[in-house]
GUKOLBA-254199 format. One line per field, with one value per atom (N, C-alpha, C): chain; residue in three letters; atom name; z, y, x. Coordinates in pm, whole numbers. Layout:
REM residues N
unit <- A;...
code <- Ala;...
site <- CA;...
z <- Z;...
y <- Y;...
x <- X;...
END
This chain:
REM residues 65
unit <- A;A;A;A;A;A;A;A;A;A;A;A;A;A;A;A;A;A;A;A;A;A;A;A;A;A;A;A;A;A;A;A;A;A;A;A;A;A;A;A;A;A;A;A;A;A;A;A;A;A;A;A;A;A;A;A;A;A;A;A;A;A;A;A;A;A;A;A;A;A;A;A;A;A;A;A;A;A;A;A;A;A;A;A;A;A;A;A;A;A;A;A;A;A;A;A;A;A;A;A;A;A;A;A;A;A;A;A;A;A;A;A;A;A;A;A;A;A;A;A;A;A;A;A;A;A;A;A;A;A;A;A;A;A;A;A;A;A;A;A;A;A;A;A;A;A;A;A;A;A;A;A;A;A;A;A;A;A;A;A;A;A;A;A;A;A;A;A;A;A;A;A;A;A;A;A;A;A;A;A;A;A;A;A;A;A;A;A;A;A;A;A;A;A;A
code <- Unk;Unk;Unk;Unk;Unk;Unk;Unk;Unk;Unk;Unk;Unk;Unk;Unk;Unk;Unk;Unk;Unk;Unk;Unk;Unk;Unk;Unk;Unk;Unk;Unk;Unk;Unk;Unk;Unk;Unk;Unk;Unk;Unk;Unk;Unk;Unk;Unk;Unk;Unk;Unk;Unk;Unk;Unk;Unk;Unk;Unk;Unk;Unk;Unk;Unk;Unk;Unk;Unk;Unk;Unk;Unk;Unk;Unk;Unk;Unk;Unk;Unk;Unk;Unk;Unk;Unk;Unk;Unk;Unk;Unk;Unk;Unk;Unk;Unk;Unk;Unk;Unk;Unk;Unk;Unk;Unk;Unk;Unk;Unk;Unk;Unk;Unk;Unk;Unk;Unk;Unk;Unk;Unk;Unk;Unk;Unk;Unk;Unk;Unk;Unk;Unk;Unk;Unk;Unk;Unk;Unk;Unk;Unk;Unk;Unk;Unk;Unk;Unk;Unk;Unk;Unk;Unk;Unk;Unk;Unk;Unk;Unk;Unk;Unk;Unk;Unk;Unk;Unk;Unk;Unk;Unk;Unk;Unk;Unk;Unk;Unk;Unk;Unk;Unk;Unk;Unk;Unk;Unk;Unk;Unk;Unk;Unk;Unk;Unk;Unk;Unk;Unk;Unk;Unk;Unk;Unk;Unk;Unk;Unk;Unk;Unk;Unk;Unk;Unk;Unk;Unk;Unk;Unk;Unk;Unk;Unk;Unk;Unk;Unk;Unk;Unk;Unk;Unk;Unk;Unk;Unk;Unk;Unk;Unk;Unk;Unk;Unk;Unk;Unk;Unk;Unk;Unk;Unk;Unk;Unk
site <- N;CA;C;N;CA;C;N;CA;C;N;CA;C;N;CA;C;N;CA;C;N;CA;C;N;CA;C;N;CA;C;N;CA;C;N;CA;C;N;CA;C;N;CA;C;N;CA;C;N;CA;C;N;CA;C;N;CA;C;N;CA;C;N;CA;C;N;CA;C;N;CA;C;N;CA;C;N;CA;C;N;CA;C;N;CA;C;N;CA;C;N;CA;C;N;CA;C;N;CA;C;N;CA;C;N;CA;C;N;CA;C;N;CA;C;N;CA;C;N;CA;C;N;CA;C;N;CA;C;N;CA;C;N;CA;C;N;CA;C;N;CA;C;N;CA;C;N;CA;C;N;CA;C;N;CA;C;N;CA;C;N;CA;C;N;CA;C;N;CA;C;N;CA;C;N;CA;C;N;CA;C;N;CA;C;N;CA;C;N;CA;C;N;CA;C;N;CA;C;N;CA;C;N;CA;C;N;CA;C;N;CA;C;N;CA;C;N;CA;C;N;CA;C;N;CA;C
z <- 12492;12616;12729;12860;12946;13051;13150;13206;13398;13376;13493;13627;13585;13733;13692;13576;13586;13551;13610;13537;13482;13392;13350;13363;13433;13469;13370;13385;13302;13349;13387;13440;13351;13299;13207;13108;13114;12979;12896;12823;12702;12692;12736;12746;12585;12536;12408;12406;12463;12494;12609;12715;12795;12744;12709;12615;12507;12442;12362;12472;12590;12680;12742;12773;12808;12705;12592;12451;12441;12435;12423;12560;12665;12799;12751;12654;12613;12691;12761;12816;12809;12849;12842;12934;12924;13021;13079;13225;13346;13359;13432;13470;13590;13572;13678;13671;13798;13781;13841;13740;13824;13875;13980;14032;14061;14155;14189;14336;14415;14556;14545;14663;14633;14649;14718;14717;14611;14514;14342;14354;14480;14467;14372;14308;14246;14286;14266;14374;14256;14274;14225;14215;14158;14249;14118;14150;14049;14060;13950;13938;13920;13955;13900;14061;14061;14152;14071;14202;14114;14241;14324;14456;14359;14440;14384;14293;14243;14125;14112;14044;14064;13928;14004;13926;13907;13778;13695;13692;13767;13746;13649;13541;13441;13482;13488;13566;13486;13561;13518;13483;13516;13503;13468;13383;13381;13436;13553;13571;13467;13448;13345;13395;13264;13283;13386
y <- 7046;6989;7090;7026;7156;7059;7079;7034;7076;7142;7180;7228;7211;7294;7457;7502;7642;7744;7821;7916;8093;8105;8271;8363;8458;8591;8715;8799;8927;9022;9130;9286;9376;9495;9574;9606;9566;9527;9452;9457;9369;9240;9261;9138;9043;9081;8977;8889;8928;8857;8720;8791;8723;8605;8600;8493;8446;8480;8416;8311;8359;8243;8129;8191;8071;7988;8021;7967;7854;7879;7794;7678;7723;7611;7543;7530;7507;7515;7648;7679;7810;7951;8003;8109;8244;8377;8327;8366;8353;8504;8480;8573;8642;8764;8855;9000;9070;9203;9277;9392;9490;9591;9682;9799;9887;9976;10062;10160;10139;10189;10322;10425;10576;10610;10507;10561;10487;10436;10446;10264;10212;10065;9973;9857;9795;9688;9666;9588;9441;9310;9217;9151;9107;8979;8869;8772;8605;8549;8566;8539;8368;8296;8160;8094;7924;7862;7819;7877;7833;7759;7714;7575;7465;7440;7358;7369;7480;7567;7601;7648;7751;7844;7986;8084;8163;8270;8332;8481;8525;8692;8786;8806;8891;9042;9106;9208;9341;9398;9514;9634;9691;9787;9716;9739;9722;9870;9856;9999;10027;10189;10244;10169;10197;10154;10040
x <- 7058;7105;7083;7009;6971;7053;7121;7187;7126;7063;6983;7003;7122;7224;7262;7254;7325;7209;7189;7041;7143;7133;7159;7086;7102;7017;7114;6997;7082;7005;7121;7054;7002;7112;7042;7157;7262;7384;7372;7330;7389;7320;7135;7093;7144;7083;7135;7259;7367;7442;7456;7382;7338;7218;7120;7081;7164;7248;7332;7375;7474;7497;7420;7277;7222;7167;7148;7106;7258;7377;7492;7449;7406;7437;7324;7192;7051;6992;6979;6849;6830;6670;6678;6695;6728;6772;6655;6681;6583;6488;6375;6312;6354;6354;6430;6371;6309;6260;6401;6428;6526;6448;6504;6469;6539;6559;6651;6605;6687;6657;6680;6659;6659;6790;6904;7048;7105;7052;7098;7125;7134;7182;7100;7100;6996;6932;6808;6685;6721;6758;6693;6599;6559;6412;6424;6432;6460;6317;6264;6131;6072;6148;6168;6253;6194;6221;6415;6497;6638;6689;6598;6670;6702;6899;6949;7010;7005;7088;7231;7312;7387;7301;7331;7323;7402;7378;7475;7423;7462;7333;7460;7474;7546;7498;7633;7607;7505;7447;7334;7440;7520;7622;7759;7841;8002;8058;8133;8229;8323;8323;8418;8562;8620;8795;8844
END
């Protein structure tokens, strides 16, 4: 069942998990390039048409504690 409204993205945590989730909604992790700017922030880019969407970007870092 792909339901076509929710797309899952995943940064650099725990992809596997993150496809586990979009594998449960039946569809698959989205295409997504990461990067990283010179003051450490992180560059996204969603490689895929997601108009009309909601999306789910699973975060690239979890903060300690």
């Amino acid at each position: 069942m792909n339901n076509h409204k929710l797309k899952v993205f995943s940064g650099r945590a725990n992809i596997p998990l993150a496809e586990k989730i979009a594998r449960q909604l039946g569809d698959t992790l989205g295409r997504i390039t990461l990067g990283n700017f010179p003051d450490g922030e992180i560059s996204i880019r969603i490689e895929e048409d997601v108009r009309g969407r909601d999306v789910y970007i699973r975060p690239t870092d979890l903060p300690a504690g």
